[in-house]
C-alpha positions as CSV (number, residue, x, y, z in Angstrom):
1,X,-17.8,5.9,-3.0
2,X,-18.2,3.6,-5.8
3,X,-17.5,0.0,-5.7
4,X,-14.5,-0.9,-7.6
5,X,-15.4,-3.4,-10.3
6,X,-12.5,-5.5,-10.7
7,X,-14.3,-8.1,-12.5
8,X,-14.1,-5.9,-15.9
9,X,-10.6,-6.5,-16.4
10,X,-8.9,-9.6,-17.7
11,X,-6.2,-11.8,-16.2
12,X,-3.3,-9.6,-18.2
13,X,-4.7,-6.5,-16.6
14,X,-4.7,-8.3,-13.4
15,X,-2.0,-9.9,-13.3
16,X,0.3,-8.1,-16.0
17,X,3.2,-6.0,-15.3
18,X,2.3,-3.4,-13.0
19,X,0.8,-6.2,-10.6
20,X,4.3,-7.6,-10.1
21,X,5.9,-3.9,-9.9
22,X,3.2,-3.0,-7.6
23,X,3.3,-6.7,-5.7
24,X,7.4,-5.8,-5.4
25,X,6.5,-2.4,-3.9
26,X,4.4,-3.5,-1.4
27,X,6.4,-6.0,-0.1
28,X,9.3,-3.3,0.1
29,X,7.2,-1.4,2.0
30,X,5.9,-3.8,4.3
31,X,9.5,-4.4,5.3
32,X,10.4,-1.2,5.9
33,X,9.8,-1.1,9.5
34,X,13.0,-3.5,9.7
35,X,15.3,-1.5,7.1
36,X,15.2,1.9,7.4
37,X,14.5,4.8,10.6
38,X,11.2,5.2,11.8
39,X,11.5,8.9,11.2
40,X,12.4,8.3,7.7
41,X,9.1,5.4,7.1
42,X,6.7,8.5,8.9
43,X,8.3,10.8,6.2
44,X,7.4,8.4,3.1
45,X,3.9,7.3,4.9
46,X,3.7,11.0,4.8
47,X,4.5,11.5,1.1
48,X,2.2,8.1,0.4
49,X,-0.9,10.1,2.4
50,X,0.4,13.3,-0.2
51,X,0.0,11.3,-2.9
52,X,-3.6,10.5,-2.5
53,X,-4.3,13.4,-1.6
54,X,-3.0,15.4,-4.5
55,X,-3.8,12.9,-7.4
56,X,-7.0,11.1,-5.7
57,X,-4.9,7.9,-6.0
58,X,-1.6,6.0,-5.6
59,X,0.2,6.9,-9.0
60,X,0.4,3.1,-10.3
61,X,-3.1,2.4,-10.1
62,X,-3.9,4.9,-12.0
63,X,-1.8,3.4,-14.6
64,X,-2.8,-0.1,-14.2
65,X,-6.4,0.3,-13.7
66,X,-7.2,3.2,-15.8
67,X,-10.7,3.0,-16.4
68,X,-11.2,3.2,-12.3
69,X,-10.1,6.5,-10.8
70,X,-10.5,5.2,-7.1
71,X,-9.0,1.5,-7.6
72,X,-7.1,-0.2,-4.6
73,X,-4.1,-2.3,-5.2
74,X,-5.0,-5.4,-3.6
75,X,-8.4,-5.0,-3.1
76,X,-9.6,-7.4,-6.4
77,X,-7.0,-10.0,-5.3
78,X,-8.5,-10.1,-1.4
79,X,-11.8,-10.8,-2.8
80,X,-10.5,-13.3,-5.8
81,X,-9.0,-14.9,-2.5
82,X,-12.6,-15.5,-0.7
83,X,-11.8,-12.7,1.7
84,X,-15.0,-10.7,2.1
85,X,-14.0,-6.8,2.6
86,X,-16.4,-4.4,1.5
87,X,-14.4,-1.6,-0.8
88,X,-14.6,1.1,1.8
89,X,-12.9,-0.8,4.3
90,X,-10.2,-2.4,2.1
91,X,-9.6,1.2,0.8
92,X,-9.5,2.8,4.2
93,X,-7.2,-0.3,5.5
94,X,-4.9,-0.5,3.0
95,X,-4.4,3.0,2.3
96,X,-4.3,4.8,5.5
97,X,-4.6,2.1,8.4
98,X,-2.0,-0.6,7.3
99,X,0.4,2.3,6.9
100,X,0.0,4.0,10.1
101,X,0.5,0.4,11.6
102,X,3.8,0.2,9.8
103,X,5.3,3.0,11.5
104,X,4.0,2.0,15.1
105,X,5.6,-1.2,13.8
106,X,9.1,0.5,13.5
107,X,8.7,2.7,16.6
108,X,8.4,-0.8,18.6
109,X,10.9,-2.4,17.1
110,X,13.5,0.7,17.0
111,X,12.7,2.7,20.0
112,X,11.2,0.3,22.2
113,X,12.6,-2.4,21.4
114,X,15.7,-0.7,20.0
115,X,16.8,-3.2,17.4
116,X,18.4,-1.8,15.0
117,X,18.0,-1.2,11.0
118,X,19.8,-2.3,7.9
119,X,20.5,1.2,7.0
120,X,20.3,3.7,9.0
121,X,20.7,7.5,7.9
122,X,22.8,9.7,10.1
Protein backbone atom coordinates (compact mmCIF):
# COMPACT_ATOMS: atom_id res chain seq x y z
CA UNK A 1 0.00 0.00 0.00
CA UNK A 2 1.20 3.32 -1.14
CA UNK A 3 1.39 6.31 0.99
CA UNK A 4 -1.15 8.78 0.14
CA UNK A 5 0.59 12.05 -0.85
CA UNK A 6 -1.66 14.73 0.23
CA UNK A 7 0.86 17.31 -0.01
CA UNK A 8 0.36 17.48 -4.01
CA UNK A 9 -2.84 19.09 -3.82
CA UNK A 10 -3.55 22.65 -3.08
CA UNK A 11 -5.72 24.28 -0.40
CA UNK A 12 -8.97 24.38 -3.04
CA UNK A 13 -8.54 20.70 -3.48
CA UNK A 14 -8.27 20.36 0.12
CA UNK A 15 -10.43 22.28 1.35
CA UNK A 16 -12.99 22.91 -1.75
CA UNK A 17 -16.37 21.61 -2.06
CA UNK A 18 -16.25 18.02 -1.63
CA UNK A 19 -14.32 18.57 1.75
CA UNK A 20 -17.39 20.21 3.24
CA UNK A 21 -19.85 17.58 1.52
CA UNK A 22 -17.71 14.99 2.75
CA UNK A 23 -16.97 16.88 6.28
CA UNK A 24 -21.13 17.02 6.46
CA UNK A 25 -21.31 13.24 5.77
CA UNK A 26 -19.19 12.28 8.29
CA UNK A 27 -20.59 14.00 10.87
CA UNK A 28 -24.10 12.47 9.77
CA UNK A 29 -22.66 9.37 10.19
CA UNK A 30 -20.97 9.71 13.27
CA UNK A 31 -24.37 10.58 14.72
CA UNK A 32 -26.03 7.96 13.55
CA UNK A 33 -25.80 5.76 16.45
CA UNK A 34 -28.25 8.30 18.15
CA UNK A 35 -30.78 8.70 15.12
CA UNK A 36 -31.65 5.84 13.55
CA UNK A 37 -31.87 1.66 14.51
CA UNK A 38 -28.89 -0.22 15.01
CA UNK A 39 -30.14 -2.73 12.53
CA UNK A 40 -30.54 -0.15 10.06
CA UNK A 41 -26.56 1.66 10.84
CA UNK A 42 -25.18 -2.41 10.47
CA UNK A 43 -27.15 -2.36 7.04
CA UNK A 44 -25.40 1.08 5.75
CA UNK A 45 -21.92 0.11 7.53
CA UNK A 46 -22.60 -2.85 5.45
CA UNK A 47 -23.28 -1.10 2.16
CA UNK A 48 -20.08 1.42 3.27
CA UNK A 49 -17.76 -1.99 3.52
CA UNK A 50 -19.70 -2.82 -0.23
CA UNK A 51 -18.59 0.18 -1.49
CA UNK A 52 -14.95 -0.31 -0.98
CA UNK A 53 -15.08 -3.28 -1.81
CA UNK A 54 -16.63 -2.97 -5.28
CA UNK A 55 -14.97 0.40 -6.42
CA UNK A 56 -11.56 0.06 -4.27
CA UNK A 57 -12.78 3.35 -2.54
CA UNK A 58 -15.46 5.43 -0.98
CA UNK A 59 -17.18 7.05 -4.11
CA UNK A 60 -16.32 10.87 -3.11
CA UNK A 61 -12.83 10.36 -2.81
CA UNK A 62 -12.55 9.27 -5.85
CA UNK A 63 -13.97 12.40 -7.03
CA UNK A 64 -12.15 14.74 -4.80
CA UNK A 65 -8.78 13.25 -4.97
CA UNK A 66 -8.57 11.86 -8.32
CA UNK A 67 -5.17 11.48 -8.97
CA UNK A 68 -4.99 8.99 -5.76
CA UNK A 69 -7.04 5.78 -6.19
CA UNK A 70 -6.56 4.66 -2.46
CA UNK A 71 -7.03 8.31 -0.73
CA UNK A 72 -8.70 8.51 2.87
CA UNK A 73 -10.95 11.28 3.74
CA UNK A 74 -9.49 12.57 6.73
CA UNK A 75 -6.26 11.14 6.63
CA UNK A 76 -4.35 14.58 5.08
CA UNK A 77 -6.24 16.71 7.65
CA UNK A 78 -5.02 14.25 10.83
CA UNK A 79 -1.60 14.76 9.80
CA UNK A 80 -1.94 18.70 8.80
CA UNK A 81 -3.28 18.56 12.55
CA UNK A 82 0.27 17.15 14.05
CA UNK A 83 -1.47 13.81 14.61
CA UNK A 84 1.12 11.17 13.57
CA UNK A 85 -0.87 8.02 11.96
CA UNK A 86 0.96 6.11 9.54
CA UNK A 87 -1.54 5.68 6.21
CA UNK A 88 -2.26 1.99 6.87
CA UNK A 89 -3.56 2.62 10.10
CA UNK A 90 -5.65 5.77 9.38
CA UNK A 91 -7.05 3.74 6.38
CA UNK A 92 -7.78 0.63 8.33
CA UNK A 93 -9.28 2.99 11.36
CA UNK A 94 -11.32 5.13 9.49
CA UNK A 95 -12.58 2.82 7.08
CA UNK A 96 -13.43 -0.34 8.77
CA UNK A 97 -12.61 0.08 12.63
CA UNK A 98 -14.35 3.55 13.39
CA UNK A 99 -17.37 2.04 11.68
CA UNK A 100 -17.69 -1.13 13.40
CA UNK A 101 -17.34 1.02 16.62
CA UNK A 102 -20.37 2.97 15.49
CA UNK A 103 -22.66 0.19 15.53
CA UNK A 104 -21.43 -1.29 18.94
CA UNK A 105 -22.04 2.38 19.74
CA UNK A 106 -25.80 2.05 18.86
CA UNK A 107 -26.22 -1.52 20.17
CA UNK A 108 -25.19 0.10 23.73
CA UNK A 109 -27.08 2.87 23.55
CA UNK A 110 -30.42 1.05 22.03
CA UNK A 111 -30.31 -2.32 23.40
CA UNK A 112 -28.45 -2.01 26.41
CA UNK A 113 -29.05 0.92 27.26
CA UNK A 114 -32.39 1.14 25.50
CA UNK A 115 -32.57 4.86 24.76
CA UNK A 116 -34.33 5.47 22.08
CA UNK A 117 -33.78 6.99 18.43
CA UNK A 118 -34.99 10.03 16.60
CA UNK A 119 -36.51 7.99 13.94
CA UNK A 120 -37.13 4.86 14.25
CA UNK A 121 -38.41 2.54 11.32
CA UNK A 122 -41.07 0.06 12.04
Amino acid sequence: MSEFDYQKYNKKTLFGFFFWIHLLLEFIFVSLPFLIPWWLLAVLVGLLFLQFKIFGNCLINKVHFREDDDAVFLYPYLKMLGINISYPKAKLLLRYILPIILVGVAIIWQVILQKGVVWSVV
